[in-house]
C-alpha positions in Angstrom: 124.3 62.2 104.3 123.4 60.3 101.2 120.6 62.3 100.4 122.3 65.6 101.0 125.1 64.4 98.2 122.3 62.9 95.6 120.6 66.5 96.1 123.6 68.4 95.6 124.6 66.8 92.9 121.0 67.4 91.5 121.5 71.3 91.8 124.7 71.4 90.2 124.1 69.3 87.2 120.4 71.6 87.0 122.6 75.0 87.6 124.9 73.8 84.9 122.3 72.9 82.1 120.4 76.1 83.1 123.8 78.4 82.4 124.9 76.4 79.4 121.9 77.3 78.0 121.9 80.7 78.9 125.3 81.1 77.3 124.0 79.7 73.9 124.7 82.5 71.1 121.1 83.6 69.7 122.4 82.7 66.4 123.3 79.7 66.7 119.1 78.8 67.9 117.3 77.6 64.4 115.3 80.7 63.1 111.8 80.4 61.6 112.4 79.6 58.2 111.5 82.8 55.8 109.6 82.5 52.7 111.2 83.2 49.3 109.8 85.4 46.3 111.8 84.5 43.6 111.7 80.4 43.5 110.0 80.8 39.6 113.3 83.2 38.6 116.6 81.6 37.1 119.7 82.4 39.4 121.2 84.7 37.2 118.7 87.2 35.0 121.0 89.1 32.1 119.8 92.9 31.3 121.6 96.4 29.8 122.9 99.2 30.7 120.0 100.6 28.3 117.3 98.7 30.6 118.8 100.0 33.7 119.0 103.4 32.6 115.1 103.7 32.0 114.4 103.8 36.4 116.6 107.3 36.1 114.0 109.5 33.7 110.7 108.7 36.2 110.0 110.2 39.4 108.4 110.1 42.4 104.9 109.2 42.2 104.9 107.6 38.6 104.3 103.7 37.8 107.4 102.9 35.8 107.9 99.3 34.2 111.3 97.6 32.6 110.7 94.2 31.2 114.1 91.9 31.7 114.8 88.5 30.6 113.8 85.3 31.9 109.5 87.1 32.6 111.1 89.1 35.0 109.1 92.6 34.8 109.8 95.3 37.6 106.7 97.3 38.1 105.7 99.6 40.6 105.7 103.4 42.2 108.7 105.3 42.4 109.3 106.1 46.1 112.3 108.5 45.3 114.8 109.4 42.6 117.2 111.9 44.0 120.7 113.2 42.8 122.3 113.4 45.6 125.9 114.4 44.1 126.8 115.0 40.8 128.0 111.8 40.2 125.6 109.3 42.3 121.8 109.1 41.4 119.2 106.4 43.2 116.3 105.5 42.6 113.8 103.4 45.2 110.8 101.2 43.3 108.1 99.8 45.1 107.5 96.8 43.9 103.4 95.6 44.3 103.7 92.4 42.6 106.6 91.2 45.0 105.0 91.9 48.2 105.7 95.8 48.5 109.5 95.3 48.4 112.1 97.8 46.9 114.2 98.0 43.9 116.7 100.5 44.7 119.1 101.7 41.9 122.2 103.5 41.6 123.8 105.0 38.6 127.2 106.2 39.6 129.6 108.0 37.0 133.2 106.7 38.1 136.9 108.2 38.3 136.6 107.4 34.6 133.3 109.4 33.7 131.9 106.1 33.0 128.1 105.4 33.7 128.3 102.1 36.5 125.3 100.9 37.7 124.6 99.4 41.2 121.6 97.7 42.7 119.3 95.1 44.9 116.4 93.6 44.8 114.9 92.2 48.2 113.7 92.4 51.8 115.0 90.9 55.1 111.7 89.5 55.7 112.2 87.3 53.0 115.1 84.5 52.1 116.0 85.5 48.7 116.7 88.2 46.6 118.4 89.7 44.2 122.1 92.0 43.4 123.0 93.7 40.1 126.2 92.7 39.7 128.7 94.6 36.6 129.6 92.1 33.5 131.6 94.7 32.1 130.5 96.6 28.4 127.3 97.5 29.1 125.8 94.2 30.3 124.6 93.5 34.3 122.9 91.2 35.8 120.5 90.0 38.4 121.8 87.0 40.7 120.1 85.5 42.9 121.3 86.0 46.6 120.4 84.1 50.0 119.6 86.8 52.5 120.0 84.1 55.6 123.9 83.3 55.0 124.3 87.4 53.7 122.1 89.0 56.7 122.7 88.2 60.1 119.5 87.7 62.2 119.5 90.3 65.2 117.4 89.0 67.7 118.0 92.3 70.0 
């Protein structure tokens, strides 16, 4: 009888470990650490309205390059620049010297009919990145954003 309670308790404790785990939210498992592109860049890269506007005149198949402050340089192939109403324009860069990713770029004439512009710079593959952000007057800029706290994983 002593051996059919040790063993007993044995399978319950086992059958409880096995469903806690089983319960365990993917997300809160530790995910392989990603690597980061932009480690050399400030947090916060300052450009124009003027510098942003230059992606909007190239199209698809040119090499287009904007120099920003800070030695940040976008250069690459322009995947698409399409008008897709008349008050929203993107454009999509492919950008060779970060790893193939994209620069996509909106320009967007608001309530207003004033020229905003809207944008990101990064990858889910990688941890870091980059959002244009509005300073108001003509001036943006690039800050740096942490993809793992913005993106959730899916592990689906």
């Amino acid at each position: 009888m002593k051996h059919l309670a040790t063993t007993t308790l044995m399978v319950l404790l086992i059958l409880a470990a096995v469903t806690s785990f089983a319960q365990e939210h993917p997300q809160n498992r530790a995910s392989p650490a990603k690597p980061a592109l932009f480690t050399q860049f400030p947090d916060v890269i300052n450009c124009t309205a003027g510098q942003l506007n230059s992606f909007f005149n190239s199209r698809p198949g040119e090499n287009i390059a904007v120099s920003f402050n800070s030695n940040l340089m976008l250069d690459g192939n322009v995947k698409s620049n399409i008008s897709k109403y008349s008050n929203l324009q993107t454009v999509v860069v492919k950008l060779a010297q970060f790893n193939n990713i994209s620069f996509t770029i909106s320009r967007i004439i608001d309530e207003d009919n004033q020229i905003v512009y809207s944008g990101h710079l990064f990858d889910p593959a990688y941890a870091d990145g980059f959002e244009l952000k509005n300073k108001g007057g003509g001036n943006y800029q690039f800050v740096k954003i942490e993809l793992q706290k913005m993106l959730p994983t899916c592990s689906q």
